[in-house]
Every structure is written in C-alpha cells, then in structure tokens.
TIZA-706515 format. One record per residue (C-alpha): residue number from 1; residue in one letter; x, y, z. Coordinates in nm, 2 decimals, padded with zeros to 4 digits, always signed. Example, Ala and Ser with C-alpha at 12.3 -4.5 7.8 and 13.67 -1.06 7.14 Angstrom:
2
{1 'A' {+01.23 -00.45 +00.78}}
{2 'S' {+01.37 -00.11 +00.71}}
//
This chain:
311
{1 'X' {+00.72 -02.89 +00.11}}
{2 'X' {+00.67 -02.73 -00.25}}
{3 'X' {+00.59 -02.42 -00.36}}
{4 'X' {+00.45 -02.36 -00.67}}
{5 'X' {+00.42 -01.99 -00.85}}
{6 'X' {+00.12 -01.95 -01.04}}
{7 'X' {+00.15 -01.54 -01.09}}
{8 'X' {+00.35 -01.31 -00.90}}
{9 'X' {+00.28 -00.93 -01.05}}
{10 'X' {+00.09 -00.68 -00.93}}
{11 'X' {-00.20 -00.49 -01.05}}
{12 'X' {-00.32 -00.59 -01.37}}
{13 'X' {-00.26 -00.92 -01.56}}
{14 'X' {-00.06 -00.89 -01.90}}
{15 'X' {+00.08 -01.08 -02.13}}
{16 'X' {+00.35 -01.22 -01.93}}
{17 'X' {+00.25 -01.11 -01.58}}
{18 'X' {+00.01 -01.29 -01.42}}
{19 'X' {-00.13 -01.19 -01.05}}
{20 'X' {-00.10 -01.32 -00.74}}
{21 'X' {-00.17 -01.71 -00.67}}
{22 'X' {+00.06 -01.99 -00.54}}
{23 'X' {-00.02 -02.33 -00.47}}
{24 'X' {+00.14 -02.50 -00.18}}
{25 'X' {+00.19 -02.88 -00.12}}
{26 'X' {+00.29 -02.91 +00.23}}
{27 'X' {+00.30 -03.26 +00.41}}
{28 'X' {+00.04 -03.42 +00.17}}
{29 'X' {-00.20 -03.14 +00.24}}
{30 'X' {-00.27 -02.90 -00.10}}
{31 'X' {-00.37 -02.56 -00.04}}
{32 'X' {-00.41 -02.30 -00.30}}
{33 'X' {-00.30 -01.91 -00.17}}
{34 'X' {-00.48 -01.57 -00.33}}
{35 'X' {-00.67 -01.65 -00.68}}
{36 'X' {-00.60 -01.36 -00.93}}
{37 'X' {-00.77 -01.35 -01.23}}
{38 'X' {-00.66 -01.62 -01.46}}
{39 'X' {-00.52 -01.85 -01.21}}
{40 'X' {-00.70 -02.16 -01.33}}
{41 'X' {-00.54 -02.09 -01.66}}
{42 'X' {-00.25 -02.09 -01.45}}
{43 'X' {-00.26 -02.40 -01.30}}
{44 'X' {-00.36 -02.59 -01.55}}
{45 'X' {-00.08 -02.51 -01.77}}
{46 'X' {+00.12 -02.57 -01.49}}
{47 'X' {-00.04 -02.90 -01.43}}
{48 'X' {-00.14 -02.79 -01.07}}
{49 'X' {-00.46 -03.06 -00.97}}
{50 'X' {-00.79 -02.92 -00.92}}
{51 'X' {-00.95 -03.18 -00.74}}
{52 'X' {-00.66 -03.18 -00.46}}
{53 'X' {-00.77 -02.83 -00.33}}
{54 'X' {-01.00 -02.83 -00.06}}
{55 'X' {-00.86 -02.53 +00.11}}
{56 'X' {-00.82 -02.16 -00.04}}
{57 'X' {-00.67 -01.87 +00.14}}
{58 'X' {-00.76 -01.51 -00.01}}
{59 'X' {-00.51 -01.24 +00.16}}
{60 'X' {-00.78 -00.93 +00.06}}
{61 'X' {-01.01 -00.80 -00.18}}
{62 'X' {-00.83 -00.63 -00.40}}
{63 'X' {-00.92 -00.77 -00.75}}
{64 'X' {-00.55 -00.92 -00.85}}
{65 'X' {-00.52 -01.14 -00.52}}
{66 'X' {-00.94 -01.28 -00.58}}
{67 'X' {-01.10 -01.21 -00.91}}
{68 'X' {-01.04 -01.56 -01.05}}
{69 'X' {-01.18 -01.73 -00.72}}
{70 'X' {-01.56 -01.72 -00.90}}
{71 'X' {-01.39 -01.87 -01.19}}
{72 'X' {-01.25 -02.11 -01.06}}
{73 'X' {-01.53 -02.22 -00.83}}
{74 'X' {-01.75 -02.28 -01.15}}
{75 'X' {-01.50 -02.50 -01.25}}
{76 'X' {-01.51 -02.71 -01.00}}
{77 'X' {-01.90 -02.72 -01.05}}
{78 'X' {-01.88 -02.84 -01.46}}
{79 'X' {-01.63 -03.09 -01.32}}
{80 'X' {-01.86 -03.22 -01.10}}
{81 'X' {-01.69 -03.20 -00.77}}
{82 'X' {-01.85 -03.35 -00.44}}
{83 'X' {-01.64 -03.24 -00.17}}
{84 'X' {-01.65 -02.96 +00.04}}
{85 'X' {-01.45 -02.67 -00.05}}
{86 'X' {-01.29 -02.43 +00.23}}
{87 'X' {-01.25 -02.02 +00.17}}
{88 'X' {-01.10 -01.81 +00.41}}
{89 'X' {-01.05 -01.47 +00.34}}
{90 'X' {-01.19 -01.10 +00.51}}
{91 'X' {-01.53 -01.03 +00.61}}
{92 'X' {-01.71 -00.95 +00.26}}
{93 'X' {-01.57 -01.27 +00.07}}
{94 'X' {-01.90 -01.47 +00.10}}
{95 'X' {-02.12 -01.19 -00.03}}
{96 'X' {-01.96 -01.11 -00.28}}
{97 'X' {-01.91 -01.47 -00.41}}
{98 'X' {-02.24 -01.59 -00.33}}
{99 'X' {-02.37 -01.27 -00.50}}
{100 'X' {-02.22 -01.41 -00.82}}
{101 'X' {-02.31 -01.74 -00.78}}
{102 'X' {-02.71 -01.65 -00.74}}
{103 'X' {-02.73 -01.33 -01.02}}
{104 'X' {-02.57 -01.60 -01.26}}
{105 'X' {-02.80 -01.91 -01.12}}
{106 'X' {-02.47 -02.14 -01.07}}
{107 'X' {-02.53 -02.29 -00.72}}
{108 'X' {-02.27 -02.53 -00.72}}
{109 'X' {-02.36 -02.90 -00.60}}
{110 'X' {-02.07 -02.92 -00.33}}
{111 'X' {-02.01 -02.71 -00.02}}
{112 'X' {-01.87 -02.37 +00.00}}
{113 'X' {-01.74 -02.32 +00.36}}
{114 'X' {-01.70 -01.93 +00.42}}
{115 'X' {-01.41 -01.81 +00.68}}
{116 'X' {-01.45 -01.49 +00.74}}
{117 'X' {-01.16 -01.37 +00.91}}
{118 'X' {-01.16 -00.96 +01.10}}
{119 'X' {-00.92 -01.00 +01.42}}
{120 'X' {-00.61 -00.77 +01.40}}
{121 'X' {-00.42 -01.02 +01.57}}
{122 'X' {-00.24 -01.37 +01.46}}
{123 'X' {-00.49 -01.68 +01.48}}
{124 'X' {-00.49 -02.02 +01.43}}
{125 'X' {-00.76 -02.08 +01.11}}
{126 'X' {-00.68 -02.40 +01.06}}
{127 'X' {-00.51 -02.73 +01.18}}
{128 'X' {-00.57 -03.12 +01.13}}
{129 'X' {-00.30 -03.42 +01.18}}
{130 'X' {-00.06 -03.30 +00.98}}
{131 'X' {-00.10 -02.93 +00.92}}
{132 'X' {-00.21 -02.55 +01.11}}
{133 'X' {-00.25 -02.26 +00.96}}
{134 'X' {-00.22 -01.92 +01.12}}
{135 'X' {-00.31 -01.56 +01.03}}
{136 'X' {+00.02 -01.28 +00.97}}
{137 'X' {-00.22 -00.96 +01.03}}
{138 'X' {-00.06 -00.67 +00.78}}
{139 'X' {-00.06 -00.36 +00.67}}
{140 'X' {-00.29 -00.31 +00.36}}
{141 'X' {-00.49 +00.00 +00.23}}
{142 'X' {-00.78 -00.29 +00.31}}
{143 'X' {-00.79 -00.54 +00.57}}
{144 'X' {-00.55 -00.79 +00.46}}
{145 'X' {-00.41 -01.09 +00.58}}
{146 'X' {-00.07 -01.31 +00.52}}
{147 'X' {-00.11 -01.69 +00.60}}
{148 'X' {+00.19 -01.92 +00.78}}
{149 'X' {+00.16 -02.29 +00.71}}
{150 'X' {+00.36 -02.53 +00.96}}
{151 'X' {+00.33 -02.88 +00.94}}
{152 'X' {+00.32 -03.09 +01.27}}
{153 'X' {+00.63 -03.30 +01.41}}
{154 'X' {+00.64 -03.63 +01.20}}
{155 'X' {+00.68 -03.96 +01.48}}
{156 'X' {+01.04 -04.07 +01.56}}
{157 'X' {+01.19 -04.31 +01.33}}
{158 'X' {+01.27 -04.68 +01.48}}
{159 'X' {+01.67 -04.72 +01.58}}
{160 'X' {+01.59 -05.14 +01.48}}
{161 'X' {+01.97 -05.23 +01.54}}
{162 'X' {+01.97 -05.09 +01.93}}
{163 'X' {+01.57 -05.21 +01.95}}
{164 'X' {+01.74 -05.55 +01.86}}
{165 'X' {+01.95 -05.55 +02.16}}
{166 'X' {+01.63 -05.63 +02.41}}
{167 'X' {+01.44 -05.90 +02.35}}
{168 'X' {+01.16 -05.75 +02.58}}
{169 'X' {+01.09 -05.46 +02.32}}
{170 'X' {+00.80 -05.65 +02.13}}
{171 'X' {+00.62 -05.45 +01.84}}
{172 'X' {+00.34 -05.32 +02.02}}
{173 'X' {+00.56 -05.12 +02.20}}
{174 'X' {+00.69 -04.91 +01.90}}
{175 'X' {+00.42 -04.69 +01.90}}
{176 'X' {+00.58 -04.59 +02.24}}
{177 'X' {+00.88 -04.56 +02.13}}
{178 'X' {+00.78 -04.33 +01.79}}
{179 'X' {+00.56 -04.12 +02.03}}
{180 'X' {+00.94 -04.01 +02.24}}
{181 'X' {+00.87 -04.25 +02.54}}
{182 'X' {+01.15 -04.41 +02.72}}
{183 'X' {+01.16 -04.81 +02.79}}
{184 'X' {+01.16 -04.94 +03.15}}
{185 'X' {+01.29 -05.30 +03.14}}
{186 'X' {+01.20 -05.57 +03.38}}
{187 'X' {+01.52 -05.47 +03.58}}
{188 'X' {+01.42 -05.14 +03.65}}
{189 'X' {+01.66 -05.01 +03.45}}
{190 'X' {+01.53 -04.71 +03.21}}
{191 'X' {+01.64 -04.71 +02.83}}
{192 'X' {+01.63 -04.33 +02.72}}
{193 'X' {+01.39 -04.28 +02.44}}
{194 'X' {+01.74 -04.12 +02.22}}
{195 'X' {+01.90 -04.46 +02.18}}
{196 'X' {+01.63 -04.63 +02.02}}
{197 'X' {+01.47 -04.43 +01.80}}
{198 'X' {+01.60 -04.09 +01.54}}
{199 'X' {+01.52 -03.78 +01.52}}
{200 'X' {+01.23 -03.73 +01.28}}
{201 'X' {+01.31 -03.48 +01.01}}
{202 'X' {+01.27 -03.13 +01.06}}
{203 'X' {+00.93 -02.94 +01.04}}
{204 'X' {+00.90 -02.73 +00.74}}
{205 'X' {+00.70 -02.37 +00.74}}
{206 'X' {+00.61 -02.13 +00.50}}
{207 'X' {+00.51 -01.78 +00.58}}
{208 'X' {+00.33 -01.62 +00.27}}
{209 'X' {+00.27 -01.17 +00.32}}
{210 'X' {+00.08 -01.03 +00.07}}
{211 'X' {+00.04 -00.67 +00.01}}
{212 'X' {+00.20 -00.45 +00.25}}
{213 'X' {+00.36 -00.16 +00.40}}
{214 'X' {+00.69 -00.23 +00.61}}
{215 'X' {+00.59 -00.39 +00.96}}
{216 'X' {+00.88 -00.55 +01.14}}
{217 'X' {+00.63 -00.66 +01.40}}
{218 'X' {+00.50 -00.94 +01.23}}
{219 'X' {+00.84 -01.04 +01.29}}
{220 'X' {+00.81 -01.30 +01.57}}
{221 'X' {+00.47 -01.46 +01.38}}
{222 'X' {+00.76 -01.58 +01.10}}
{223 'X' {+01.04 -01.64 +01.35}}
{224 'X' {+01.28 -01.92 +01.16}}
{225 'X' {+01.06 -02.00 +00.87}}
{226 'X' {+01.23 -02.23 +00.60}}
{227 'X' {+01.07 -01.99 +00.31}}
{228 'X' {+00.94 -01.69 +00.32}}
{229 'X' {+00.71 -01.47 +00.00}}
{230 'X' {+00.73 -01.12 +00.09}}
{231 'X' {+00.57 -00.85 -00.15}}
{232 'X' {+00.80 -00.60 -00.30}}
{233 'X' {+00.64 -00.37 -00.53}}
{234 'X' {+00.87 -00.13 -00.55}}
{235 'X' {+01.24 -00.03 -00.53}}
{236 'X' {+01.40 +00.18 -00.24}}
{237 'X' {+01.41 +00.50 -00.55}}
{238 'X' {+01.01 +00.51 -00.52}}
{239 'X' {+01.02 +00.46 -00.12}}
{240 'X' {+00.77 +00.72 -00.10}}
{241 'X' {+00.47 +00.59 -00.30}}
{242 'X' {+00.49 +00.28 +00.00}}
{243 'X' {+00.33 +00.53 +00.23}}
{244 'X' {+00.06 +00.62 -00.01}}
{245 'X' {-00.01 +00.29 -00.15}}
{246 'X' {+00.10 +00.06 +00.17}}
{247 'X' {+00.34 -00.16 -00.04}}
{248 'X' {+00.69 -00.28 +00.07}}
{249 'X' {+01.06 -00.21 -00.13}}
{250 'X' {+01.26 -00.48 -00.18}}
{251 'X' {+01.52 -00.36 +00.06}}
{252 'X' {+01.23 -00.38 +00.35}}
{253 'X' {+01.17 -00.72 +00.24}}
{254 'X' {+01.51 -00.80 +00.27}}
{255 'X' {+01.51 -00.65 +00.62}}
{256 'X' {+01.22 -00.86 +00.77}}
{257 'X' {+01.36 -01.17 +00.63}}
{258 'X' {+01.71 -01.09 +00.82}}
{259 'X' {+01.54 -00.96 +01.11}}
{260 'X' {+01.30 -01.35 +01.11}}
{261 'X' {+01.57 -01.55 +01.06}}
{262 'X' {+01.45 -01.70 +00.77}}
{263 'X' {+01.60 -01.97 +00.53}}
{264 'X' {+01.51 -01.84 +00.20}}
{265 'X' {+01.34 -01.52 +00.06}}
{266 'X' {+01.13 -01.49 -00.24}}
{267 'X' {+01.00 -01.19 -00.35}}
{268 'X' {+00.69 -01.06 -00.61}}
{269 'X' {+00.43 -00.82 -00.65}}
{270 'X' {+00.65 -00.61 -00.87}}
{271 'X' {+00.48 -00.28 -01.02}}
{272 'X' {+00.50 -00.25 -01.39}}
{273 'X' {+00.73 +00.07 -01.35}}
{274 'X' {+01.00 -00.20 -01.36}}
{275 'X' {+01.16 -00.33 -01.69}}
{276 'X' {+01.41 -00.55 -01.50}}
{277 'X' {+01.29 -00.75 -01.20}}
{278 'X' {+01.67 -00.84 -01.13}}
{279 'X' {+01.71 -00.52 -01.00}}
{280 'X' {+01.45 -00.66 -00.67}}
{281 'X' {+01.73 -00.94 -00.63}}
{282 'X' {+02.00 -00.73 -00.63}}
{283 'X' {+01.90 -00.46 -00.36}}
{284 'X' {+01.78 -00.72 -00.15}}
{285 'X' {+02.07 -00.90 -00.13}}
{286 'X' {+02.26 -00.60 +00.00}}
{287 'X' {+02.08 -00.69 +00.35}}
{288 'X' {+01.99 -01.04 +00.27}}
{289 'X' {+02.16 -01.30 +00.09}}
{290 'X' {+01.94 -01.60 +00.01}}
{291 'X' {+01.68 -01.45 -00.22}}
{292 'X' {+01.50 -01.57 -00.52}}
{293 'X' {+01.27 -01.37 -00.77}}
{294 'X' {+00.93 -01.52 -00.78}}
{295 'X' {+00.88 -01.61 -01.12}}
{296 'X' {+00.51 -01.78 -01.28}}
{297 'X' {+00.62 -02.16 -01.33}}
{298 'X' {+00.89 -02.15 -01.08}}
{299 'X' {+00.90 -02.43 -00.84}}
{300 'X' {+01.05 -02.40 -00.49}}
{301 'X' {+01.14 -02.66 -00.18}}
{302 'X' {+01.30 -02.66 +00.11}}
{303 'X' {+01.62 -02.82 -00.07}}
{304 'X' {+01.65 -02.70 -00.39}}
{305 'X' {+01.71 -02.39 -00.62}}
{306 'X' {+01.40 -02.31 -00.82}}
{307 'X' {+01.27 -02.56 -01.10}}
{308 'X' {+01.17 -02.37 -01.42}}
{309 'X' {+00.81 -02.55 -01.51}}
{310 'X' {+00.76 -02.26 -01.80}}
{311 'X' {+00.57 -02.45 -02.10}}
//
C-alpha cells in the first residue's frame, strides 16, 4: 500500500499549499481521493499516472476537496482516454459536473459513471477481487463522506518442503491448499491445512476523514487500520471555531486514532492561521505517538517513514 500526498491545506491554494487530494495505490488497484483545484498539476509533478485512475472519490462539495475534478476530467478527454471513469461523491456531483461539461461543449468520448452517495450510515461503494471500499459517514457543515479502502486476503503461500513429504499432493491440488483446505490422504488420515501452506501477509487498510467535527463514533468503521488521514485544522487554542466551522484539533485527531487502534496517524487540512505545522505533531503526540504531518510530495506505506518526492 502507498499513499501519495498531492495537497494537504485547507481552504485556498497558495503558493506552497496545495488542497486536498491523495492518490492511493493499494493492492494494484489506483484510486485517486478528493481533487482540489490544481491537483493535476499535482500529480504530474509528482509523476502520479493518469491513465491508472479509474476510480475517484470526492468527500464533499466544498470547492478545495473538488474544484480540479472538471479539470482534470478534460484532461483525460485531450488525452484521448477510452475507459470508463468512476465518481463517487454526494448527491449534486453529477450536475454540477455535467453542467460544466455541456455549457463548455466538452462531452468527453469515455464514460463518466456518477455515484451519488446520501445514506448517513457506513456502506460498501465498491469492491472487486482485490479491493472494497466503504463509506466513514462525518460530520461536515455539508454532507460529507470519509472513504476506508481494505484490500481482500491474498491466497496462502505453498509450504513446498512439507508438500514434498506426500507424494499424493499433485499440483492440481494447490489450489486447495492456497484456498485454506486441509488434505485427506488415502489413509484417512487428515493433514491440517497449517503445515503445508503460510500465512499470506497481512491485509492492509487505509481509512481517509475529510473535513470534520470530532465524532468518536466513526470509531468502530476504522477499528485497526494500518494508516489513518485525519483532518486537523486547527489547534486545541482555537477549539471553539470547531463548533462553528465543524473541523477537528489536532489533539481530537490524536484521540480517534488512539481510541481505533490505529498503526499510524497522519494529519492535514491545516488553516492558514498557522505559521508552523509542527506544532499539529507535537500536540498530537501528547495522546498519540505514531504521527506524521501530511506534507504535498510526501510518500507513505505500511513499512516505512515518509519519502520526500518534493521536485
């Protein structure tokens, strides 16, 4: 799994904050999460690939988590793509990006597939062979959305060496054998699944919450995720405006991720009021330790520290 910041501020873009967009490679599926303005500039100085998105997830419809979706969709039009490309996002997201498309006569020649998503609860929105997707319902001035991307178990890996030991265990029993059944020999006798194959590696998740007010029950939707994004716009000294503007402090961020279990925190959306975004990492780590400060460029796995990709 690999993470890959494309802008991580809130509000307005500036010179050297860029809004929200991420772009996640997850099991060899390649999804692209929010699309503030500028984030094809983003990715392609980044060297993020355009033609490996088929799927884009818009949190809300506040303009610095979606105003460089159009953009970006055009794009993909002058660069002649064929495939079908999939949007999910709140109710509104097709009108208002079909709207553009028709007063500016630029039909694209692909597919757009519109997902409009309204429930208040956590729902699957997407799954094939290797990956779902589900809904983290927050708490937004508009209806908004966080997304939680789980890759499926991977097959058992082949113990050969103890396979070896029974001539009756032909190849076209592997399949079997990756799939967790056991091995009945001629004899009777029952050869537990455990001694000849390995445990496949460990599913990775990702639980991405945009903008929002503190809400510990989403909670159990992120139980044990390897990384989790959390907005923090503000610090604990301007606790009040996260009433009025339904935003998160740092220290709240801190407390969800302790309260999930989580492996790893990182945390964005920072308001302009702040000169020094290290000041996020430290009050957060007075209630959690493992947490990173999203940074545009950064690259983050399940195994390492973050890789600077700043050009």
């Amino acid at each position: 799994m690999k993470l890959t910041i494309l802008g991580c501020h809130s509000a307005t873009p500036r010179v050297n904050a860029h809004p929200t967009a991420q772009y996640l490679e997850i099991n060899n599926r390649h999804f692209l999460i929010d699309c503030g303005e500028g984030t094809q500039r983003q990715m392609r100085k980044y060297k993020v690939g355009f033609s490996k998105i088929d799927h884009i997830f818009i949190s809300h419809l506040h303009g610095d988590h979606f105003f460089g979706l159009i953009g970006l969709i055009s794009t993909l039009g002058l660069l002649n793509r064929e495939r079908d490309l999939h949007i999910y996002g709140p109710v509104g997201i097709k009108e208002i990006t079909v709207l553009q498309l028709k007063l500016s006569k630029s039909w694209t020649k692909f597919n757009l597939i519109f997902h409009e998503l309204s429930s208040t609860e956590s729902e699957l929105i997407f799954e094939d062979d290797k990956v779902l997707v589900k809904t983290i319902p927050l708490n937004h001035r508009v209806y908004t959305n966080g997304y939680l991307f789980i890759e499926k178990p991977k097959p058992r890996k082949l113990h050969i060496d103890n396979i070896k030991q029974y001539d009756e265990i032909d190849v076209c029993d592997y399949h079997n054998l990756k799939a967790g059944k056991d091995y009945t020999l001629e004899t009777g006798e029952v050869i537990l699944n455990s001694e000849l194959t390995i445990d496949p590696p460990k599913v990775k998740s990702y639980a991405f919450c945009s903008d929002t007010a503190y809400k510990p029950d989403i909670v159990p939707i992120i139980k044990n995720v390897d990384i989790l994004y959390h907005e923090s716009t503000f610090l604990k000294d301007r606790e009040e405006l996260c009433d009025k503007t339904k935003h998160a402090t740092a220290e709240q961020a801190a407390l969800i991720a302790k309260e999930a279990d989580v492996d790893k925190l990182i945390i964005g959306h920072y308001s302009s009021r702040y000169k020094n975004i290290e000041d996020f990492k430290t009050e957060a780590q007075t209630v959690f330790e493992n947490v990173e400060l999203a940074k545009a460029g950064n690259v983050y796995t399940t195994s390492t520290l973050p890789q600077s990709l700043v050009v």
